[in-house]
MIPA-682322 format. One record per residue (C-alpha): y, x, z; residue number from 1. Coordinates in Angstrom, 2 decimals. Layout:
BEGIN
yy,xx,zz,resi
Y,X,Z,NUM
...
***
This chain:
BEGIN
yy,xx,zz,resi
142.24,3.40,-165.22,1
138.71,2.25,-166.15,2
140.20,-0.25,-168.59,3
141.54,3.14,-170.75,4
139.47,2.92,-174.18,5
137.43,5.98,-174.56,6
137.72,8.17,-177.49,7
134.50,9.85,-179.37,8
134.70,13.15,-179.48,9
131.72,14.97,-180.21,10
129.88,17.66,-177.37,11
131.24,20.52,-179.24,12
135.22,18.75,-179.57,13
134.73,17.98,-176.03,14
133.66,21.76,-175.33,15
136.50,22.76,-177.58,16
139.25,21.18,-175.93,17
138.27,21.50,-171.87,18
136.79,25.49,-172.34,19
138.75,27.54,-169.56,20
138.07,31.48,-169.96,21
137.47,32.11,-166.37,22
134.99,29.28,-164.98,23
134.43,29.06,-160.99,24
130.71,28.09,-159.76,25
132.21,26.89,-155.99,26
129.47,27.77,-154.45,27
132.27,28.41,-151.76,28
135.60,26.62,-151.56,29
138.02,28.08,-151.32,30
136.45,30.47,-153.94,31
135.89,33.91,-151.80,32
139.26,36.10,-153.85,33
141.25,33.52,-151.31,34
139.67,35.00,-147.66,35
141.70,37.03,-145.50,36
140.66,40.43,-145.56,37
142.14,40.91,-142.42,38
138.72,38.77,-140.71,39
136.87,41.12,-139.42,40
133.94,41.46,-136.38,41
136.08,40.19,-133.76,42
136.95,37.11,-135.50,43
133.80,36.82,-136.94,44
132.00,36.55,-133.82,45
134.51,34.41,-132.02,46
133.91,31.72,-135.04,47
130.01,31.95,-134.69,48
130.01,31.68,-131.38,49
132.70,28.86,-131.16,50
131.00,26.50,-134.17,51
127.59,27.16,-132.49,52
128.80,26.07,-129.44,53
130.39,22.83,-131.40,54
127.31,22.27,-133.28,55
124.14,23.53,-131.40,56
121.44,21.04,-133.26,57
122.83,22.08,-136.44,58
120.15,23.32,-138.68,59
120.73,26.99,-140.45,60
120.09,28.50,-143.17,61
119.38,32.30,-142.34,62
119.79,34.91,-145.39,63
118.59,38.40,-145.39,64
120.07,40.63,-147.78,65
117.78,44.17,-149.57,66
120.39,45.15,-151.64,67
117.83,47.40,-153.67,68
116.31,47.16,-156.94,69
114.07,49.96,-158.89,70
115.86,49.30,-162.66,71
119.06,47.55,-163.60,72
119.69,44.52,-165.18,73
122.54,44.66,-167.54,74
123.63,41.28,-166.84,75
123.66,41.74,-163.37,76
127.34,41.18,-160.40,77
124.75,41.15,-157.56,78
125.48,43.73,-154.98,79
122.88,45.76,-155.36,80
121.57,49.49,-155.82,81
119.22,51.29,-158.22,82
116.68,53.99,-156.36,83
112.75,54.89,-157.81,84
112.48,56.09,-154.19,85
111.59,54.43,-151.44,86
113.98,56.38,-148.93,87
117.14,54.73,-149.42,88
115.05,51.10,-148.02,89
113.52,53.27,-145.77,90
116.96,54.43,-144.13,91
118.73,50.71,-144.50,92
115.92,48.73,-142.32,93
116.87,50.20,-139.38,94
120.73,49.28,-139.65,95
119.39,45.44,-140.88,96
117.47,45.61,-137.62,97
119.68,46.85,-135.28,98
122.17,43.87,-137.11,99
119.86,41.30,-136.16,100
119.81,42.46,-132.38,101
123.51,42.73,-132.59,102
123.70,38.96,-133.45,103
120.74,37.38,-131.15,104
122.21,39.71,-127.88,105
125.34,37.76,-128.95,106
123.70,34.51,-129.27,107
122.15,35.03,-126.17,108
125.06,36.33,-123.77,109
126.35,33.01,-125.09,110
123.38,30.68,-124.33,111
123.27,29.92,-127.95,112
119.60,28.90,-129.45,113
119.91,29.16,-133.48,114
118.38,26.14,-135.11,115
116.78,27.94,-137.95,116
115.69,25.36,-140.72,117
115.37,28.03,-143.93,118
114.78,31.87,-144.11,119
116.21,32.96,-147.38,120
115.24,36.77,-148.52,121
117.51,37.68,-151.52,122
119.07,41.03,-152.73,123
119.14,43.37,-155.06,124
115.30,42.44,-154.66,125
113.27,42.05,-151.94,126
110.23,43.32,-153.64,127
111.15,46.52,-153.13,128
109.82,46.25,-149.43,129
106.51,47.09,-148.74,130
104.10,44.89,-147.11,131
104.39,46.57,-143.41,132
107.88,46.51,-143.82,133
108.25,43.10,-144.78,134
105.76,41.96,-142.00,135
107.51,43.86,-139.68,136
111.01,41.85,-140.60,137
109.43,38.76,-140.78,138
107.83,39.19,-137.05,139
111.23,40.58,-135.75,140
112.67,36.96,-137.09,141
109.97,35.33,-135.35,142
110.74,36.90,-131.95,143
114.57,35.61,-132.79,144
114.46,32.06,-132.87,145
111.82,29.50,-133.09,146
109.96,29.58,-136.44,147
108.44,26.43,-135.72,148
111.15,24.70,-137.23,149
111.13,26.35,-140.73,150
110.60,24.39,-143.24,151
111.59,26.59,-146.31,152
110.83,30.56,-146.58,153
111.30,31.86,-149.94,154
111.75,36.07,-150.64,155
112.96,36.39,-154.10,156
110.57,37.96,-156.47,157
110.71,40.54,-159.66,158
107.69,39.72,-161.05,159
107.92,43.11,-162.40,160
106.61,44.64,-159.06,161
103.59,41.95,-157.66,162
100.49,40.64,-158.43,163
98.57,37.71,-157.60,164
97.43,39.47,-154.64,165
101.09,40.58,-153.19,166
102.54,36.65,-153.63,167
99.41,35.59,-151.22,168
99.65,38.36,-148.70,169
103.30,37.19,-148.98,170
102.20,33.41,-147.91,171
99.35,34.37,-145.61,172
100.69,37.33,-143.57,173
104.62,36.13,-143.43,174
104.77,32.43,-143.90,175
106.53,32.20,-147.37,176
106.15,28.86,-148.94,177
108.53,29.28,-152.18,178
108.83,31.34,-154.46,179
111.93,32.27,-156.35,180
111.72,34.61,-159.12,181
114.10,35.82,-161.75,182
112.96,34.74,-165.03,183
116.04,34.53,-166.82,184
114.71,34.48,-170.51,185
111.26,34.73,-172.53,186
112.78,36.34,-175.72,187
111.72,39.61,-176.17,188
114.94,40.60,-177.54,189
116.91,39.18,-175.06,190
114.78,40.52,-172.51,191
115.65,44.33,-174.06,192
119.33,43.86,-174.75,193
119.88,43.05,-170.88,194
117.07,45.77,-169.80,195
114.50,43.44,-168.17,196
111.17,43.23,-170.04,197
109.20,40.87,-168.12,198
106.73,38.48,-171.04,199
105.63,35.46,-170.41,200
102.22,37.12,-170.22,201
103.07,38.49,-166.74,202
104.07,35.52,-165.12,203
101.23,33.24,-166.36,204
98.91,36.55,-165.11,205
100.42,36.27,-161.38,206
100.95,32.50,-161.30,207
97.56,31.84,-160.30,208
95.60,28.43,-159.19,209
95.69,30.37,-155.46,210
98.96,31.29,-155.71,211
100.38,28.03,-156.82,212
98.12,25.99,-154.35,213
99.77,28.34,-151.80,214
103.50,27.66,-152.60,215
105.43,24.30,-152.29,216
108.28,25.19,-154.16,217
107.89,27.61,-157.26,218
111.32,27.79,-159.05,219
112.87,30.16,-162.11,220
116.22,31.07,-162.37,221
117.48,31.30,-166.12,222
120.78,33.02,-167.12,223
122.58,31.05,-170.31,224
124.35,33.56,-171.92,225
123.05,36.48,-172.34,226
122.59,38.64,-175.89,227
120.68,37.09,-178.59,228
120.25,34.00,-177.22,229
120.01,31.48,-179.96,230
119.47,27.97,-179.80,231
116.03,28.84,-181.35,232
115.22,31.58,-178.72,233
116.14,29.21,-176.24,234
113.33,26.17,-177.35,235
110.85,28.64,-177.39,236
111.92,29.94,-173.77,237
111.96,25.97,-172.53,238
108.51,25.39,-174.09,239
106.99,28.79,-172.23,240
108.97,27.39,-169.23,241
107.45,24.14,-169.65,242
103.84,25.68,-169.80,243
104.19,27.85,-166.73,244
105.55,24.36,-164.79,245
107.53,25.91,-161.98,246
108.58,23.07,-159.89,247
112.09,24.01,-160.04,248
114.66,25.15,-162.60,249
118.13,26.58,-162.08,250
120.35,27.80,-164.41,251
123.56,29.72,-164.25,252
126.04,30.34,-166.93,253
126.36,34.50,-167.55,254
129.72,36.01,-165.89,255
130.78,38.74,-167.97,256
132.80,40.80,-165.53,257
132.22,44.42,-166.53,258
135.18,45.71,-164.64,259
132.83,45.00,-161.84,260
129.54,45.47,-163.36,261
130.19,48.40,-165.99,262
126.71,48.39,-167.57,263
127.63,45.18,-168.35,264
129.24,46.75,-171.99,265
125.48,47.58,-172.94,266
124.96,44.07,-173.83,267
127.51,44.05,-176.31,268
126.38,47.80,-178.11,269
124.27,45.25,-181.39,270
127.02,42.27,-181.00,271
129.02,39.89,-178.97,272
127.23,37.69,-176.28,273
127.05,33.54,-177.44,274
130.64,32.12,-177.09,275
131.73,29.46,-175.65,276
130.56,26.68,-177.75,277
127.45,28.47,-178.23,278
127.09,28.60,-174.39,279
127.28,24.91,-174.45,280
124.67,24.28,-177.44,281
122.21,26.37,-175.29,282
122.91,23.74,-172.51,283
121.83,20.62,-174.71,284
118.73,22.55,-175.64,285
117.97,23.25,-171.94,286
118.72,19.50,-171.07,287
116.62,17.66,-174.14,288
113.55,19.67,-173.09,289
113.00,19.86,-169.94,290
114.11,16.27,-169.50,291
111.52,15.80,-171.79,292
109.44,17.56,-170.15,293
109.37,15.26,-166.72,294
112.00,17.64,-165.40,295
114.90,15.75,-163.44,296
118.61,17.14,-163.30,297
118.82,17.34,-159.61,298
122.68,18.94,-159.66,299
125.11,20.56,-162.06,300
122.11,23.44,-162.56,301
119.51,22.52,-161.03,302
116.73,20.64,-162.55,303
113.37,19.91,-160.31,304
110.28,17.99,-161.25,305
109.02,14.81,-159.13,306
107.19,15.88,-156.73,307
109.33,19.21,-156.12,308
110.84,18.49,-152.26,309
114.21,18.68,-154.03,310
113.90,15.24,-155.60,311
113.21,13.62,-151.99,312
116.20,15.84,-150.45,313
118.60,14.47,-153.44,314
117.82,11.01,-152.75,315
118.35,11.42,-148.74,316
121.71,13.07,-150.00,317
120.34,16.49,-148.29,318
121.20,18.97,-151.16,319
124.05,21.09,-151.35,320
124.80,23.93,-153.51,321
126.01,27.68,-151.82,322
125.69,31.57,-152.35,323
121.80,30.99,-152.80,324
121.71,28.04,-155.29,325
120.76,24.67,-154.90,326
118.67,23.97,-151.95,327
117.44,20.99,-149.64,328
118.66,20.34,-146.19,329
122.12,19.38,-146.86,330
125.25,21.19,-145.87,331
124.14,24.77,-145.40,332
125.61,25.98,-142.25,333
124.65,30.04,-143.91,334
124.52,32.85,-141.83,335
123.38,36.21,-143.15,336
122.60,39.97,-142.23,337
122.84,42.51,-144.47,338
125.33,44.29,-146.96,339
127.36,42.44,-148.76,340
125.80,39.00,-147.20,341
127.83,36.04,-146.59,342
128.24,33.40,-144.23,343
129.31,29.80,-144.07,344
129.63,27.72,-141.44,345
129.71,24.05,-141.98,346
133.55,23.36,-143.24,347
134.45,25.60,-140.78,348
134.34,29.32,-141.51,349
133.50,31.99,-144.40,350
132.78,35.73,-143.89,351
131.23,38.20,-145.73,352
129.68,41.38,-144.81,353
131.10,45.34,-146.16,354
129.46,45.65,-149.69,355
129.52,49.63,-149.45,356
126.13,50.50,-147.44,357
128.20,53.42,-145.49,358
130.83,50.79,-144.40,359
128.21,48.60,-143.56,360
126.20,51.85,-141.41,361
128.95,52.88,-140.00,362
129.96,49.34,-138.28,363
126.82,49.19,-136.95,364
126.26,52.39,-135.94,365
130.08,51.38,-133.93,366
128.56,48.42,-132.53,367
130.89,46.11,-134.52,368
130.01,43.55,-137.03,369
130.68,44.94,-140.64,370
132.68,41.65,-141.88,371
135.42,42.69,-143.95,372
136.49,39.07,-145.42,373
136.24,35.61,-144.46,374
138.95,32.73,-143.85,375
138.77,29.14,-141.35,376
139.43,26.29,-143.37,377
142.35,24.08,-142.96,378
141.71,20.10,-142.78,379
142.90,20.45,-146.66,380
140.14,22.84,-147.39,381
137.42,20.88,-145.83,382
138.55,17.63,-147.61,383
138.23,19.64,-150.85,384
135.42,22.16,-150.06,385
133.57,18.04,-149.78,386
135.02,17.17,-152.81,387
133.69,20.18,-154.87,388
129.57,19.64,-153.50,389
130.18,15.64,-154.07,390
131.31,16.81,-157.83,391
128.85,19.50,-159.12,392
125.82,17.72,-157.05,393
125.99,14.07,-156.58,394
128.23,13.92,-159.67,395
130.78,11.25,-157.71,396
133.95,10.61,-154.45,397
133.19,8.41,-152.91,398
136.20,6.95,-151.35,399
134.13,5.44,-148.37,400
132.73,8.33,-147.79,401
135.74,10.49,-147.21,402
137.25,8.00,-145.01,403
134.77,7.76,-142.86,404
134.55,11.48,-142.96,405
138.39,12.69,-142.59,406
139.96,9.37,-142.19,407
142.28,9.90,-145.41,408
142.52,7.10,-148.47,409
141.16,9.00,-151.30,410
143.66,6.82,-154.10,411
146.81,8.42,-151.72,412
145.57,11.78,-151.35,413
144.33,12.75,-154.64,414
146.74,10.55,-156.41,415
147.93,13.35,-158.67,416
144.44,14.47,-159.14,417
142.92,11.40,-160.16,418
146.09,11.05,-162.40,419
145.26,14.54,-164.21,420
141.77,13.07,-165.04,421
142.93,10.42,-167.05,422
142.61,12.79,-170.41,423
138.64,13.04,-169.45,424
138.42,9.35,-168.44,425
139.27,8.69,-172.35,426
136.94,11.24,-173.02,427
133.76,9.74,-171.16,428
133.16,12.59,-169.14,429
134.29,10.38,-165.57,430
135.08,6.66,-164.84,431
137.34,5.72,-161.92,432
136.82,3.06,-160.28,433
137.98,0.87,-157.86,434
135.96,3.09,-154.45,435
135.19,5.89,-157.11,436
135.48,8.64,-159.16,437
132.05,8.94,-160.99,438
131.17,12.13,-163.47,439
128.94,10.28,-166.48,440
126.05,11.74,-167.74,441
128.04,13.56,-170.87,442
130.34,14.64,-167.97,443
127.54,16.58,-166.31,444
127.79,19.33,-168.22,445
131.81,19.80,-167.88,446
131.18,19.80,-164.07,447
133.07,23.13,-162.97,448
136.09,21.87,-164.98,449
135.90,18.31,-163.80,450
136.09,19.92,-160.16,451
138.49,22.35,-161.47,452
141.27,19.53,-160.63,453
140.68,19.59,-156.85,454
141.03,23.08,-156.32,455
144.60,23.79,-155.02,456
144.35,27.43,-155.07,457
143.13,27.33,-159.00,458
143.76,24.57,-160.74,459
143.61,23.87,-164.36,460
147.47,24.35,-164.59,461
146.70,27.91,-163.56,462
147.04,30.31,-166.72,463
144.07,33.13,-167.30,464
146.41,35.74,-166.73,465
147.68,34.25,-163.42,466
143.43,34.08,-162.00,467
143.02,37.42,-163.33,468
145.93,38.64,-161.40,469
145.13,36.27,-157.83,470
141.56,38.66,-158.87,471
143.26,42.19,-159.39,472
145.29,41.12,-155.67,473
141.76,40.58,-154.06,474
140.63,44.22,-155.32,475
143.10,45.78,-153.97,476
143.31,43.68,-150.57,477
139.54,45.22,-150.69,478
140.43,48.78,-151.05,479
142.72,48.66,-148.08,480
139.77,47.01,-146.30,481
137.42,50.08,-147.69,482
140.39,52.37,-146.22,483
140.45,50.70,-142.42,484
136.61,50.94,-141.98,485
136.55,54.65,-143.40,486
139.41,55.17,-140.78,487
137.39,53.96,-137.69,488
***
């Protein structure tokens, strides 16, 4: 197929003709509206304890979920909730902590040792907790499993709610070694139409010489899409990115879902948020500057400079992409406590914890587990759930590699798939060779669509009404879930 002349379409023609209206990240495959909400604590904890068993050197990355934050963002689908007080964290710890004894008295009864590599605290925000509290966590971890072998501890920040001071107790007092806040965008009119005022003042205020001697990893997360961005808004924002240096950069690409996220309507009270193509001209800024910049693109949105850990991981082909972003280590065997929290382990399993925080008390005040979905992979879904991190992260199959792997002959298996590429081979966005499929650099961008074509539950055939209704299904697979745990 290589031997196909290529045509020259321009980035916005090539935009233009391969734009799908509803875009999947994979940070799972099969993406989670698939699981079988039928997977609950039983089956959860016979799949823990059976891959742990399987896999007992296996290193893991452990996620704690504080599904609280003190003012909502507009753009925001996390699970999270909105409380000034104190009280609501205040009655949650107890339930995260009697979760964590629920799963290390299982571990134990089953002579299991976890082989923590990375603590992860996300939420809602973790800032909310106060420094005893956090300590307190932290030391209840420690007495879990050996945090000797820990190489990454990041706790998500709002730089909204620390100082200087509060990111060293943070490194001194619990160990945390990256930072990961939510910077999202320096416009000050972007910043108001999405309800998140945070200048660039405030972070170049907190991001002291201490603190950033004290970190290894300091990374921003920025959200393309929001209201008012402008491809002039957005050089401005890369040049005060630029000047702060964080070590890492990840972007994400704006889901506009407000039938789960109502506030979500705010955003369009002065106007409609960038479109599609607009979307994609905000991308090319991104990419010119902080290439420029020394930055390198480390995966589909990721970008990292040199001597960020993530460059070294990429090379040793130790990066893959899940629930919590890009991050080092390779495949992220994830297991989590909290609401809403979800696990995955190797190409085995998926479960997710009750989003509702009295599903999730009541479980554990039951003794049970409060999964409510999660699904075991078939030998199809591994092969694919592969094919989807090779994609988006090491932008290539490699046919070797999957035979080696799952002992299949890539040309047979995705015949038809490597057939429906042949429109984006002409394109430039992916050559296929002889041992592989390779995404070029113009390609990089057109990643989630490029992967698109391996997903059997989704693919590009798939009309928008047909995902939105395989959505509406999940929703209502979900209430029935809701209904069985307010029935125990």
């Amino acid at each position: 197929m290589n031997t196909i002349s290529k045509t020259k379409l321009s980035p916005a023609e090539l935009q233009r003709k391969y734009h799908q209206n509803l875009v999947f990240n994979y940070a799972e495959y099969p993406t989670c509206d698939h699981w079988d909400y039928n997977f609950r604590s039983e089956d959860y904890k016979k799949s823990l304890v059976e891959w742990l068993k399987k896999n007992p050197n296996e290193k893991i990355f452990f996620y704690v979920h504080i599904p609280f934050c003190e003012q909502l963002c507009w753009f925001c689908t996390c699970s999270k909730f909105i409380t000034k007080s104190y009280e609501p964290v205040k009655a949650y710890l107890p339930y995260l902590h009697k979760e964590i004894d629920m799963l290390f008295q299982l571990l134990n009864e089953n002579d299991i040792k976890l082989n923590v590599g990375t603590v992860f605290f996300g939420g809602g925000s973790p800032t909310i907790l106060n420094r005893e509290d956090l300590k307190f966590l932290v030391n209840k971890l420690k007495q879990s499993f050996n945090w000797s072998n820990v190489e990454d501890f990041t706790v998500e920040i709002d730089p909204r709610r620390v100082d200087a001071d509060r990111l060293l107790y943070n490194h001194r007092e619990c160990g945390a070694n990256r930072l990961s806040f939510g910077m999202q965008d320096f416009d000050e009119n972007v910043q108001r139409r999405v309800n998140r005022i945070q200048p660039f003042e405030m972070f170049d205020k907190i991001l002291t010489k201490e603190v950033r001697d004290a970190y290894e990893t300091i990374a921003f997360d920025l959200l393309v899409g929001q209201p008012g961005q402008t491809k002039e808004t957005m050089r401005k924002t890369c040049d005060q990115i630029i000047e702060l240096k964080p070590t890492k950069v990840q972007t994400s690409l704006l889901a506009y879902k407000p039938w789960i996220a109502k506030a979500q309507i705010r955003m369009v009270e002065e106007g409609p948020l960038p479109d599609f193509m607009e979307r994609k001209e905000l991308l090319d800024v991104i990419n010119e500057k902080l290439e420029k910049a020394g930055y390198l693109r480390v995966a589909f949105e990721s970008y990292a400079l040199p001597t960020d850990p993530m460059i070294e991981a990429k090379k040793q082909g130790k990066v893959h992409y899940g629930a919590a972003g890009t991050q080092r280590g390779g495949r992220v065997n994830f297991v989590g406590v909290g609401s809403s929290t979800k696990g995955n382990l190797g190409d085995e399993y998926y479960s997710q914890n009750a989003y509702s925080l009295d599903v999730y008390k009541k479980c554990i005040d039951k003794g049970i587990f409060p999964t409510h979905r999660g699904m075991k992979l078939s030998k199809d879904d591994k092969i694919r759930q592969h094919a989807t991190q090779q994609l988006r992260t090491y932008w290539k199959i490699d046919y070797e590699d999957f035979k080696k792997r799952f002992g299949i002959d890539c040309k047979s298996y995705f015949k038809n798939e490597i057939e429906s590429l042949s429109e984006m081979e002409k394109d430039g966005l992916v050559e296929i060779k002889e041992n592989e499929i390779i995404v070029t650099k113009i390609g990089w961008d057109f990643a989630q669509f490029i992967t698109n074509h391996f997903d059997v539950y989704d693919p590009p055939s798939k009309s928008y009404s047909e995902r939105l209704a395989t959505i509406e299904k999940a929703k209502q697979a979900q209430a029935k879930s809701i209904e069985y745990f307010k029935s125990l």
